[in-house]
One Martini backbone bead per residue (centre of mass of N, CA, C, O) as a GRO file, in nm:
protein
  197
    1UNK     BB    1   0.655   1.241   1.677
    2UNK     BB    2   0.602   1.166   1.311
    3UNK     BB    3   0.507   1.318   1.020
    4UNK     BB    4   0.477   1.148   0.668
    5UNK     BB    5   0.426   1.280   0.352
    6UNK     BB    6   0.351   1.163   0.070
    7UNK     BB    7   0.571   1.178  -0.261
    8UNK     BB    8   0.460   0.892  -0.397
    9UNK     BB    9   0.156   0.802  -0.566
   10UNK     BB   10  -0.048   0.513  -0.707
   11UNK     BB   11  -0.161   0.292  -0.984
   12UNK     BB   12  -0.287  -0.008  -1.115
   13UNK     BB   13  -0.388  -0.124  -1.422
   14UNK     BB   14  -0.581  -0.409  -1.511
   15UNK     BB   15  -0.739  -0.530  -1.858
   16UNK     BB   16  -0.951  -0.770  -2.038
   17UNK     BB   17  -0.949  -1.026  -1.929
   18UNK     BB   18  -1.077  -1.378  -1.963
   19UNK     BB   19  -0.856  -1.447  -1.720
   20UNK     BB   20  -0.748  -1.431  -1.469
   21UNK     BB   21  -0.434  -1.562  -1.500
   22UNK     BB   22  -0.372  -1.295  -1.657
   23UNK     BB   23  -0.412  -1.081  -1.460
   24UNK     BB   24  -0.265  -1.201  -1.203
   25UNK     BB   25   0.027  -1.251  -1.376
   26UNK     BB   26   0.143  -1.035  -1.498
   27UNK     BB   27   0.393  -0.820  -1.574
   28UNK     BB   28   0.189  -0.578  -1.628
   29UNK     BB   29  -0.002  -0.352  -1.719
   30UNK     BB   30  -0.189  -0.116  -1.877
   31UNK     BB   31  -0.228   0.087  -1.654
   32UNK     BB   32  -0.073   0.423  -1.501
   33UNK     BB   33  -0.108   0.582  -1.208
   34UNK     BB   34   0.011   0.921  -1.112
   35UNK     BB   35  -0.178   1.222  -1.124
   36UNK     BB   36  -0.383   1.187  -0.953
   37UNK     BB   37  -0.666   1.168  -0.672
   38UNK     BB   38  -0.705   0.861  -0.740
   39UNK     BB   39  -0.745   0.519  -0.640
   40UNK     BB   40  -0.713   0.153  -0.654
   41UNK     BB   41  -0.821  -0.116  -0.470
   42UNK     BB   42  -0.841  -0.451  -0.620
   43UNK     BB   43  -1.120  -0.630  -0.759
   44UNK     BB   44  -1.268  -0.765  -1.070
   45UNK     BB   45  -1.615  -0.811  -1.275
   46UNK     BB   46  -1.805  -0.643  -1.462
   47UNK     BB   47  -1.820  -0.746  -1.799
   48UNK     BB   48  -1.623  -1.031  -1.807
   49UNK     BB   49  -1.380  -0.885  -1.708
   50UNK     BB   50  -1.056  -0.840  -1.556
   51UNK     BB   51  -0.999  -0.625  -1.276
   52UNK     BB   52  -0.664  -0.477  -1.139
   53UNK     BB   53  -0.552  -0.315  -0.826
   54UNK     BB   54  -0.274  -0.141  -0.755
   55UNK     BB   55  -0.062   0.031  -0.483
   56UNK     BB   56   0.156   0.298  -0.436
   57UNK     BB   57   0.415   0.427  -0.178
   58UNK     BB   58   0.588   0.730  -0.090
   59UNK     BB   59   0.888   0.822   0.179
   60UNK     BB   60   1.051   1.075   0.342
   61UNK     BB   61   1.335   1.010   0.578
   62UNK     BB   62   1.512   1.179   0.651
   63UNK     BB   63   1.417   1.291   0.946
   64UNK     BB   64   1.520   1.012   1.088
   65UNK     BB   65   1.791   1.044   1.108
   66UNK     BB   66   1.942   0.815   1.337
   67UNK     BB   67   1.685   0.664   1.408
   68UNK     BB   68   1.437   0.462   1.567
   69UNK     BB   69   1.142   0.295   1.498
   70UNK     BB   70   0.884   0.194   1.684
   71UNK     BB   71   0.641   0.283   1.556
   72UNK     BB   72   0.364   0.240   1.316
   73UNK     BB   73   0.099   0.436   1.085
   74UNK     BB   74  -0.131   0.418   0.802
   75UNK     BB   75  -0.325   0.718   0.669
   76UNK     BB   76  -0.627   0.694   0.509
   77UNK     BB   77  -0.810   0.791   0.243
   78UNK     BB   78  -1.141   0.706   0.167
   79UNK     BB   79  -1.362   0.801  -0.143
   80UNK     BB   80  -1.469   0.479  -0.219
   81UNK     BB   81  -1.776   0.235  -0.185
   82UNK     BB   82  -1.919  -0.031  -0.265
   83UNK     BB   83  -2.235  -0.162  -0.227
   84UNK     BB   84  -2.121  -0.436  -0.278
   85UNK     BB   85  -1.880  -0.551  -0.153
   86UNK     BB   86  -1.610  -0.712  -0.083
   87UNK     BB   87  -1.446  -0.827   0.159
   88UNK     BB   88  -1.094  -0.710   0.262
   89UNK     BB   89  -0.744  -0.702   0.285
   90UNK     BB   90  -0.584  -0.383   0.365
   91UNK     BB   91  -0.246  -0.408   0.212
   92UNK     BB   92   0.117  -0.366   0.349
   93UNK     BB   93   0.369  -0.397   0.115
   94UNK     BB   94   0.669  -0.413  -0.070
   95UNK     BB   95   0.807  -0.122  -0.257
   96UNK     BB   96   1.135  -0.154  -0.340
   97UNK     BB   97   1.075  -0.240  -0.681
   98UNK     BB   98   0.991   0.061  -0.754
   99UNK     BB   99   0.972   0.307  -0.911
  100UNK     BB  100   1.089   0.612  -1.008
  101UNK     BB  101   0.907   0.641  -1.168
  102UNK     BB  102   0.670   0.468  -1.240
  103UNK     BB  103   0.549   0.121  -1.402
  104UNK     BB  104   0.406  -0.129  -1.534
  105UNK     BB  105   0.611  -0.324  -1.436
  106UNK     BB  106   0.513  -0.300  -1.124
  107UNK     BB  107   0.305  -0.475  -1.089
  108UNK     BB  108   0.471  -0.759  -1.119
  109UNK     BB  109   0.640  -0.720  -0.884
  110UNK     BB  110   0.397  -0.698  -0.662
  111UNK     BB  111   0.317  -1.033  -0.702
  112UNK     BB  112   0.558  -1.120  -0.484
  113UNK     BB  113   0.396  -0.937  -0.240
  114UNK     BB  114   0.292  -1.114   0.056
  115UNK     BB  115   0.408  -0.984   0.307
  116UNK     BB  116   0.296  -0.823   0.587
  117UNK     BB  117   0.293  -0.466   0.727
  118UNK     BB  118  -0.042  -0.410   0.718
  119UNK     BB  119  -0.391  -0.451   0.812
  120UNK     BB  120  -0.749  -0.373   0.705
  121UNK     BB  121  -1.022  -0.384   0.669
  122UNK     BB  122  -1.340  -0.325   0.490
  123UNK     BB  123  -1.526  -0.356   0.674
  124UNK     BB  124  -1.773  -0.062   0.723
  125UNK     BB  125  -1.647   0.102   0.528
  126UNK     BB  126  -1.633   0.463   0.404
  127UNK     BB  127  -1.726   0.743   0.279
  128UNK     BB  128  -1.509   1.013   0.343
  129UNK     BB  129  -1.272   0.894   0.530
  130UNK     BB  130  -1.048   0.777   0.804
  131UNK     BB  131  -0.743   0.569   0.816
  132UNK     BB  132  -0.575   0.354   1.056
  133UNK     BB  133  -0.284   0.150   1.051
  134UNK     BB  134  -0.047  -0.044   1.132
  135UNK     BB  135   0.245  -0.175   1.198
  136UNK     BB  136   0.468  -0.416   1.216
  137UNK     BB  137   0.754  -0.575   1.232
  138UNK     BB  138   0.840  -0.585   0.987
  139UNK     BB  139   0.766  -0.308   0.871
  140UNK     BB  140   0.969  -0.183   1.072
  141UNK     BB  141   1.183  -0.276   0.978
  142UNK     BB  142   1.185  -0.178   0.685
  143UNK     BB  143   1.225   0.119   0.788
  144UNK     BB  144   1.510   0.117   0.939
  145UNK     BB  145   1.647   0.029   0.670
  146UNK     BB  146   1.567   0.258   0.493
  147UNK     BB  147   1.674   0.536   0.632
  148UNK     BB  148   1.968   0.538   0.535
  149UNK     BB  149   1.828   0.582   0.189
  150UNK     BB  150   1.562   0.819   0.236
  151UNK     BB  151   1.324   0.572   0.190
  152UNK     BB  152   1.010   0.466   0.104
  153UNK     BB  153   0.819   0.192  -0.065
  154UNK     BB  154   0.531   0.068  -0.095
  155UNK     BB  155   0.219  -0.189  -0.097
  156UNK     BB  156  -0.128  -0.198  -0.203
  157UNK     BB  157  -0.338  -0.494  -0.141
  158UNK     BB  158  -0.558  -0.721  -0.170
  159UNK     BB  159  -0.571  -1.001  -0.035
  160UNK     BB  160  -0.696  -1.175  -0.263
  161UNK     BB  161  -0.484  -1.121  -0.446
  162UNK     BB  162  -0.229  -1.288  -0.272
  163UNK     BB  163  -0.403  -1.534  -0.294
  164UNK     BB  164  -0.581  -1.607  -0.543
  165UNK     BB  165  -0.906  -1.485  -0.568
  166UNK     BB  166  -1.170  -1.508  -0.755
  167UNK     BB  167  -1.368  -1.274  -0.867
  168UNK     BB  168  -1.743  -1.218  -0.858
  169UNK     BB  169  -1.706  -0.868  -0.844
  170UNK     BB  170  -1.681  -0.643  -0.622
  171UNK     BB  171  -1.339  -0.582  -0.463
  172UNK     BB  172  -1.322  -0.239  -0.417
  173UNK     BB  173  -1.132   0.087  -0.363
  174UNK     BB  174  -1.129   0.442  -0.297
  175UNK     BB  175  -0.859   0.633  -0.302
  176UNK     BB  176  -0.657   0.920  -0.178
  177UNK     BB  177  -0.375   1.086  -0.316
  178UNK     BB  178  -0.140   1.183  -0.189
  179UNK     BB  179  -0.131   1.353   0.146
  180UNK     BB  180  -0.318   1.134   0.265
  181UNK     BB  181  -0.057   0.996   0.276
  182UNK     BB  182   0.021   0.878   0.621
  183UNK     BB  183   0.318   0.873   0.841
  184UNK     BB  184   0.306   0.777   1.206
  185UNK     BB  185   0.609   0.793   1.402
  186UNK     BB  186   0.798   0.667   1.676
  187UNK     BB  187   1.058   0.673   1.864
  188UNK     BB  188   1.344   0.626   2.045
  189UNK     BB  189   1.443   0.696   2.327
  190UNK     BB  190   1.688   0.820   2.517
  191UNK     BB  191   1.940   0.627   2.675
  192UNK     BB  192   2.095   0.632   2.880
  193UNK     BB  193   2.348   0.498   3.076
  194UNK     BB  194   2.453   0.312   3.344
  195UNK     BB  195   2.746   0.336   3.581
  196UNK     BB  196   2.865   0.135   3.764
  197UNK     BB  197   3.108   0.114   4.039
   0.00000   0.00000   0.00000
């Protein structure tokens, strides 16, 4: 089993739309943020205008190398859930097409992304918490591809974002970046052949 703690991680926000499909449909965000302690994740009404948040996760694979992937999974700190929260599942997605450093344009890039690569509900989560999500077969297969260019960077978006349902309050949480995300792999263990003569 290998421990990889995240090497890069941020958020995007969009704000200010007095129109959802402005808002979710954007090439840019408003702004990036990578250098905080926490991120936002879903989206939002709050004031008359929408606000949407998405984030990106960076992890150096090279510790891999040579290596198969059998199992995944990926365990964050929540910082912090309105208590209002509408509930959403907290999707991870590729970001593969995310920049090193991100920047504003990588919103609109994970806009389509949509297949899930291991979501898991915010129903019931808490403040102050800790949680582990595994990775579906999809996800190790793109962890697989990734180990030979040695990294790999997600997406993590609000289901409601993917379907594209406007927010009616909060539907969002705040989690903690940098070394709180981390991926927890076990690989295939190495099989003889046997060899009958």
């Amino acid at each position: 089993m290998a421990l990889i703690l995240a090497n890069q991680s941020g958020y995007w926000e969009r704000t200010g739309d007095a129109a959802y499909a402005d808002c979710h449909d954007a090439s840019d965000a408003t702004a990036v943020y990578s250098t905080g302690s926490t991120a936002l994740v879903g989206q939002a009404i709050p004031f008359g205008t929408y606000r949407l948040y998405r984030c990106g996760i960076g992890f150096d694979l090279s510790t891999l190398a040579g290596e198969e992937v059998e199992t995944a999974s990926l365990g964050l700190r929540v910082s912090a859930v309105n208590r209002n929260l509408t509930p959403f599942n907290l999707t991870i997605v590729d970001g593969s097409n995310l920049g090193n450093p991100f920047v504003v344009a990588d919103y609109g890039d994970l806009l389509a992304e949509v297949i899930s690569y291991g979501l898991i509900s915010t129903s019931g989560m808490t403040e102050a918490t800790e949680y582990d999500f595994d990775l579906n077969a999809t996800g190790i297969a793109a962890i697989n591809a990734a180990i030979a260019g040695g990294n790999i960077r997600f997406g993590l978006r609000s289901s409601r974002d993917i379907n594209n349902i406007t927010p009616t309050g909060y539907e969002h949480i705040e989690v903690n970046l940098g070394t709180w995300f981390q991926l927890t792999v076990t690989t295939l263990a190495f099989k003889p052949w046997a060899i009958v003569i």
